[in-house]
Each structure stands twice: as structure tokens, then as C-alpha cells.
Residue, then its C-alpha position, 0 to 999 in steps of 0.5 A: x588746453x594741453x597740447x600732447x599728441x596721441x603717437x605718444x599713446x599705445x595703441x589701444x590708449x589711443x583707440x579708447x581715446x578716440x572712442x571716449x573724446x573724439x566719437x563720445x561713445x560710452x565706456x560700456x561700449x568702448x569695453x565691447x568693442x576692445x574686448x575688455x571690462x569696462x574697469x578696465x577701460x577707465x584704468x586705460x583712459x586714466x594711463x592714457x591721461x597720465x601719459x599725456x601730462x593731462x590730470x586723472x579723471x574719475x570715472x565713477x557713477x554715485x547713487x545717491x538715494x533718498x533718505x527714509x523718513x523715520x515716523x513713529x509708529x505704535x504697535x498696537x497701530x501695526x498689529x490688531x489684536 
């Protein structure tokens, strides 16, 4: 692991660190607590891994859904006549 020292952070990067690594807190409430959206959060973290010769993380959610099945359906079937 890297070592770099949180001094060299500003002082809102280091508190959305220690709120992030240190507490595990989530981003939404890291965003409350700071007064900001939580984009703006993730934008701060990923300065503050920068700043510390750390690789970016992404911070993102995927929904993946599930895929419909396509069934053939006749219209007389769907509609009665």
C-alpha cells in the first residue's frame, strides 16, 4: 500500500476521506454532512486519490436488468373477436 499523508489534502478532501475510508460511511451521507451533492463527493474523493499518488476509483452504481423474453404471440390470441 502507498503511504501519503492526509496534510497534503485540503480540508474538506480530508474530511470526505475519513468519512469515506476511515468511518465507512456512505456517499449520500458524506454529501449531508458537507453540504453538497453527492457527485460532488465522488468528484472530491477522486481529487483527493489523485493528490495522494493513489489510482482513481469510480464511483458509480450499474443497474443491470433483466432481459425480456420476446414470445411470439398471435393477435387473434390478444384480441377476441
Amino acid at each position: 500500500m502507498a503511504n501519503f499523508s492526509l496534510k497534503d489534502l485540503s480540508e474538506k478532501q480530508r474530511d470526505a476521506w475519513k468519512m469515506r475510508y476511515r468511518y465507512g460511511w456512505r456517499m449520500t451521507q458524506i454529501a449531508l454532512v458537507l453540504g453538497i451533492k453527492q457527485p460532488a463527493v465522488t468528484r472530491l474523493l477522486q481529487r483527493a486519490h489523485s493528490s495522494a499518488g493513489l489510482p482513481k476509483v469510480k464511483y458509480f452504481n450499474v443497474k443491470r436488468t433483466k432481459p425480456r423474453r420476446a414470445t411470439a404471440r398471435s393477435l387473434s390470441g390478444i384480441i377476441n373477436y
